[in-house]
Backbone as a chain_set.jsonl record, in Angstrom:
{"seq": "XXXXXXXXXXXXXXXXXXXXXXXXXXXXXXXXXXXXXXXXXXXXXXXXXXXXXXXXXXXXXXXXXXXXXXXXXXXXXXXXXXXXXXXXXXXXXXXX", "coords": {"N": [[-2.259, -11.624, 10.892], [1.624, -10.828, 11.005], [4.038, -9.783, 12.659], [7.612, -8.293, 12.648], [9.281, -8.469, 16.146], [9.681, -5.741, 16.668], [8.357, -3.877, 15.218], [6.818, -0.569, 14.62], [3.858, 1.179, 15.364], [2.168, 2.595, 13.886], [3.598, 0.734, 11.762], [2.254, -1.845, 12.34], [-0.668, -1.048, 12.138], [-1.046, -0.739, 9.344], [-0.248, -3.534, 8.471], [-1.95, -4.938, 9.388], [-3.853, -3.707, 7.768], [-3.24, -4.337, 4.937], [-3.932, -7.118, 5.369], [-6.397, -7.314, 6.072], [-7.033, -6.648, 3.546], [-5.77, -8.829, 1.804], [-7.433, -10.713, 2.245], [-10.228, -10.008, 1.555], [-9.882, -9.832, -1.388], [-9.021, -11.912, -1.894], [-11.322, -13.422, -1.262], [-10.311, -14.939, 0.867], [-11.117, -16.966, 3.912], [-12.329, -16.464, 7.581], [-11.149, -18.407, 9.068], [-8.642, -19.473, 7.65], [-5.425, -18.427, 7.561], [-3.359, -16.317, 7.087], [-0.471, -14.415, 6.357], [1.56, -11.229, 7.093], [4.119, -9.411, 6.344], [7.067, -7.511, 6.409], [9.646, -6.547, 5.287], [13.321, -5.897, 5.392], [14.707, -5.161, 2.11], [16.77, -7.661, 0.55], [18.116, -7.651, -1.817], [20.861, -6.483, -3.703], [19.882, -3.311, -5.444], [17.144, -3.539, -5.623], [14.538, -2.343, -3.898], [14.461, -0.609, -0.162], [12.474, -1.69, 1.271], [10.57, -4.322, 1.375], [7.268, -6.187, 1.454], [6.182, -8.999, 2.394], [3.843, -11.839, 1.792], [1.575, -14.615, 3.105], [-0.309, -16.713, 2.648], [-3.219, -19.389, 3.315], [-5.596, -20.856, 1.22], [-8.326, -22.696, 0.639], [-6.799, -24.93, 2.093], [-4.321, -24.863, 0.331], [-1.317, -23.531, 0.367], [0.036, -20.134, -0.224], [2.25, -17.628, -1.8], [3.124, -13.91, -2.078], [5.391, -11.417, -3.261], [5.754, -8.16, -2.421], [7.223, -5.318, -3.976], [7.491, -2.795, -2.159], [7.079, -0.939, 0.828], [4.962, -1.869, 3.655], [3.401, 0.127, 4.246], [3.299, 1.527, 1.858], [1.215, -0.245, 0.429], [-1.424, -1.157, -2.078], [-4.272, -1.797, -3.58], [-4.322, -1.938, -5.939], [-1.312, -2.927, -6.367], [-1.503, -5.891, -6.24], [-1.975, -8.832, -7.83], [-3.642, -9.32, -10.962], [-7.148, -11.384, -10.221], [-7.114, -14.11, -11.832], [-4.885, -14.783, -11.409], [-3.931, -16.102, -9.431], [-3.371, -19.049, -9.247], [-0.738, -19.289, -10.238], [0.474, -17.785, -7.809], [1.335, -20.111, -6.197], [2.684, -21.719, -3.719], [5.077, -23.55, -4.227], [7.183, -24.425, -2.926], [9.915, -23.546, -3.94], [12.782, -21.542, -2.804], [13.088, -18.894, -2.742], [11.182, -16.928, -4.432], [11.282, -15.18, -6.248]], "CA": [[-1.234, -10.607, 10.76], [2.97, -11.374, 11.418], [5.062, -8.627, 12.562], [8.523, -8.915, 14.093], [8.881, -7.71, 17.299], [10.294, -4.289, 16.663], [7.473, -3.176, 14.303], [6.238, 0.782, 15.137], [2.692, 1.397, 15.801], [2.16, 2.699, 12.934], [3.997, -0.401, 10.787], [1.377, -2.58, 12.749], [-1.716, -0.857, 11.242], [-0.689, -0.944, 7.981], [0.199, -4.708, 8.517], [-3.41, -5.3, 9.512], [-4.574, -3.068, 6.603], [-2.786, -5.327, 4.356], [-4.517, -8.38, 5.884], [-7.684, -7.231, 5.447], [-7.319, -6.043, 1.95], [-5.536, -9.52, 0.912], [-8.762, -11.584, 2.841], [-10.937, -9.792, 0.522], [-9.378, -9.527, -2.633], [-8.966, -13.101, -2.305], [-11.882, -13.813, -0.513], [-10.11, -16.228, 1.858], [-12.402, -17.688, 5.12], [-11.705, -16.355, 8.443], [-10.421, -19.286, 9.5], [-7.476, -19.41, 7.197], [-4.102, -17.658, 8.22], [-2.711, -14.828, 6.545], [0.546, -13.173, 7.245], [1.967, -10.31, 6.151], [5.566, -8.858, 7.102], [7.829, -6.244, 5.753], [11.415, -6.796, 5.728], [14.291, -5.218, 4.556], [14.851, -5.809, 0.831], [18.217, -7.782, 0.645], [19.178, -7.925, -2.959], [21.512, -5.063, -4.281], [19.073, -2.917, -6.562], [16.231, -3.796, -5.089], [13.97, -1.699, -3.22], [14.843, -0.558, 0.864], [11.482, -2.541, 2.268], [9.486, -4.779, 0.446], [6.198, -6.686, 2.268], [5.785, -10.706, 1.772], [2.444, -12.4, 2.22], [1.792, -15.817, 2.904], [-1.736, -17.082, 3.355], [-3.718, -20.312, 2.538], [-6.714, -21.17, 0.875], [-8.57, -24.503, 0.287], [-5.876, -26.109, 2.189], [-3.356, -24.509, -0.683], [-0.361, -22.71, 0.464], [0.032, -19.387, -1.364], [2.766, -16.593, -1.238], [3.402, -13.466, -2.795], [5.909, -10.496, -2.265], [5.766, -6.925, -3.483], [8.254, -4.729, -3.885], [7.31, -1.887, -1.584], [7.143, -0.949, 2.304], [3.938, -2.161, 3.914], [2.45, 1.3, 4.034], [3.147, 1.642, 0.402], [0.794, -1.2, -0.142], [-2.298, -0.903, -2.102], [-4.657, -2.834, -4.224], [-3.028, -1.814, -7.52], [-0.675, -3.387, -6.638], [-2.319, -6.971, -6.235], [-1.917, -9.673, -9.057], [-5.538, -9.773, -11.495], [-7.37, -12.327, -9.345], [-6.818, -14.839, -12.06], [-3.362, -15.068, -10.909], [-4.16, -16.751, -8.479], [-2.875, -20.662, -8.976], [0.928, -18.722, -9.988], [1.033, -17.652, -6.643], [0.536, -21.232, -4.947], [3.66, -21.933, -3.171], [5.675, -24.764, -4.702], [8.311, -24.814, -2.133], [10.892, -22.946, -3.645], [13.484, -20.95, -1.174], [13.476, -17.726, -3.738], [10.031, -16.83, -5.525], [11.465, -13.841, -6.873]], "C": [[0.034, -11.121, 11.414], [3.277, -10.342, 11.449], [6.158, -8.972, 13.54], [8.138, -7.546, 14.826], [9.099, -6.273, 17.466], [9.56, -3.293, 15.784], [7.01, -1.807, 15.207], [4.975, 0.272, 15.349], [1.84, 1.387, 14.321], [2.05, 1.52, 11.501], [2.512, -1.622, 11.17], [-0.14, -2.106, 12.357], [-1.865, -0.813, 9.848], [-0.51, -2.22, 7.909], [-1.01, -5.033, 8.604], [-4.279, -4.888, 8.11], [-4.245, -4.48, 5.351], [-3.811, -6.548, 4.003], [-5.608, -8.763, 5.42], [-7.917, -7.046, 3.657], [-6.981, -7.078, 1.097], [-6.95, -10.555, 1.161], [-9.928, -11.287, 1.878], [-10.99, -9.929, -0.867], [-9.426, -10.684, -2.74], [-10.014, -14.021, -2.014], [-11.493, -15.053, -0.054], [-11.163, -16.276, 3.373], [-11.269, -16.684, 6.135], [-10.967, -17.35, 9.506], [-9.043, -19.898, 9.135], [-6.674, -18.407, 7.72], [-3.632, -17.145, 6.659], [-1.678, -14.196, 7.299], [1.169, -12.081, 6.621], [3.237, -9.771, 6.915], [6.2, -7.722, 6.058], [9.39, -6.299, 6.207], [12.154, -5.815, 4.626], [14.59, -5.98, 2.994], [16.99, -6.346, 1.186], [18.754, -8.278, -0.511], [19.312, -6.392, -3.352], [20.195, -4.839, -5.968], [17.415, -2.651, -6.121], [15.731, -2.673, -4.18], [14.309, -1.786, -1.484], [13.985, -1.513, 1.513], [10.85, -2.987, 1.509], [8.434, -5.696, 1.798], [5.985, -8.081, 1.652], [4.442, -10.951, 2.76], [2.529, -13.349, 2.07], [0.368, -15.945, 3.102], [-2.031, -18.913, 2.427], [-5.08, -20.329, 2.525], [-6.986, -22.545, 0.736], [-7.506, -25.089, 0.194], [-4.35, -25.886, 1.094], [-2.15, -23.508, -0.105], [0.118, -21.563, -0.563], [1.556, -17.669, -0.831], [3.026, -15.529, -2.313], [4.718, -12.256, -2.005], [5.833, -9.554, -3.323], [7.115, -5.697, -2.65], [8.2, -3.369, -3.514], [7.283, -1.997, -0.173], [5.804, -1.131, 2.265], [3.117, -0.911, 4.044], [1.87, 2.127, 2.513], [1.812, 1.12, -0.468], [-0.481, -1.02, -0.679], [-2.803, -2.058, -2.942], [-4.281, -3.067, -5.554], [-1.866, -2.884, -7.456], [-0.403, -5.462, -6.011], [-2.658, -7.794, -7.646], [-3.633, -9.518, -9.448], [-5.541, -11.166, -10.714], [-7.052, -13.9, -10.488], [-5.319, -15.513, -12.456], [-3.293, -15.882, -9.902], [-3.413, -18.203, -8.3], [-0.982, -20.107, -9.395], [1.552, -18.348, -8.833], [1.811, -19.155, -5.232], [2.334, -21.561, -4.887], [4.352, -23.645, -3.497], [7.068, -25.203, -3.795], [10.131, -24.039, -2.702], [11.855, -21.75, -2.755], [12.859, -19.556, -1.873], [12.401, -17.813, -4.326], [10.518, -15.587, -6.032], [12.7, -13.362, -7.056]], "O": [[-0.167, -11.856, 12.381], [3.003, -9.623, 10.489], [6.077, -9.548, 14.625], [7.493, -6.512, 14.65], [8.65, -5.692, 18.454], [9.954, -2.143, 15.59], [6.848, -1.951, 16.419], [4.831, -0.939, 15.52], [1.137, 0.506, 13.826], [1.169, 1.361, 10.657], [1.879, -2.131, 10.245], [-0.894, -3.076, 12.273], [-2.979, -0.868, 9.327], [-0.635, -2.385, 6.695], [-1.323, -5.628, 7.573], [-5.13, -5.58, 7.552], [-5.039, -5.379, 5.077], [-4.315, -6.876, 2.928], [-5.968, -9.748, 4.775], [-8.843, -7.324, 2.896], [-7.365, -7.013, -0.071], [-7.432, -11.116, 0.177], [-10.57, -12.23, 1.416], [-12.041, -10.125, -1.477], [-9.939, -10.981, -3.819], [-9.909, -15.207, -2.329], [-12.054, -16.101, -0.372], [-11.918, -15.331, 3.604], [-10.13, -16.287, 5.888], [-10.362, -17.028, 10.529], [-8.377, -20.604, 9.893], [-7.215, -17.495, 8.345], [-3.644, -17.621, 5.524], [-1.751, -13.636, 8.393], [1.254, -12.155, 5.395], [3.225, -9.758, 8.145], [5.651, -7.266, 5.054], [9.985, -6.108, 7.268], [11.807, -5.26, 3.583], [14.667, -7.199, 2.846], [17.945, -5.767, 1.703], [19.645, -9.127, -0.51], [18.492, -5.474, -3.372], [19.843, -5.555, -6.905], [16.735, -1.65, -6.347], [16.631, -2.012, -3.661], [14.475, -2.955, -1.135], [14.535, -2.245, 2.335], [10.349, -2.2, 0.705], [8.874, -5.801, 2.943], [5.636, -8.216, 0.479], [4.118, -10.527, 3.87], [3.285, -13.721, 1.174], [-0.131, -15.109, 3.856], [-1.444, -19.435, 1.48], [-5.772, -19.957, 3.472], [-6.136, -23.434, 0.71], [-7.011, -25.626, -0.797], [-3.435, -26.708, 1.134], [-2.463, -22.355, -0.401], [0.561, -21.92, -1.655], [1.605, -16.995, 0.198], [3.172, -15.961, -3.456], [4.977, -12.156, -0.806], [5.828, -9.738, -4.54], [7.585, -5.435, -1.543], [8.736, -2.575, -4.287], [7.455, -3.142, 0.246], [5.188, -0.779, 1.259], [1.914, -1.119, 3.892], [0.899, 2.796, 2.159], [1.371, 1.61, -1.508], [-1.168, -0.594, 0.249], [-2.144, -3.084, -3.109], [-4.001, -4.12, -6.126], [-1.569, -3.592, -8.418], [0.599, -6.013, -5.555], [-3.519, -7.395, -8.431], [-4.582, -9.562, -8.666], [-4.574, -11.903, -10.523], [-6.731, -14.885, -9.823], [-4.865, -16.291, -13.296], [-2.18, -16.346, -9.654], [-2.889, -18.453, -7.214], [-0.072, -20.637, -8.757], [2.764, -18.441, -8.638], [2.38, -19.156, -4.14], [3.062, -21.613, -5.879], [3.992, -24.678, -2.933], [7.797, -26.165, -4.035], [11.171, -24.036, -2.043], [11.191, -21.097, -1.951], [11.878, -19.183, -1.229], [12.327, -18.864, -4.962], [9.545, -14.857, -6.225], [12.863, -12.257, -7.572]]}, "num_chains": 1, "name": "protein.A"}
């Protein structure tokens, strides 16, 4: 779990919720890292808070971001699992 330092109480269980729900869904190991954050959306149009995830699998760097506040977040709204290799982090600054 990643939260900056100014996260509520609140924002921080939902950040964990998250965590757990992408660890499963993806069944990643507990030894892989997973983060999850919630930032302010900063393109005009765009939604007030959206939540980015970063995690890796078999050594693969993977990120996604959805366009809601981290409490928003559910499994609906979680790519079909054979989405999976679209997510894999190619290094660009901007995935979205």
């Amino acid at each position: 779990m990643f939260a900056r330092y100014d996260a509520g109480r609140e924002t921080l269980d939902d950040l964990s919720r998250v965590e757990t729900m992408i660890r499963a869904y993806f069944n990643i190991d507990d030894a892989d890292i997973v983060l999850v954050s919630q930032e302010h959306g900063s393109k005009l149009g765009f939604p007030e808070f959206e939540t980015n995830v970063v995690f890796w699998k078999a050594e693969k760097r993977y990120r996604m971001k959805i366009f809601s506040p981290v409490s928003d977040v559910s499994q609906a709204d979680l790519p079909i699992i054979w989405l999976l290799p679209s997510l894999e982090d190619n290094g660009d600054i901007d995935c979205c």
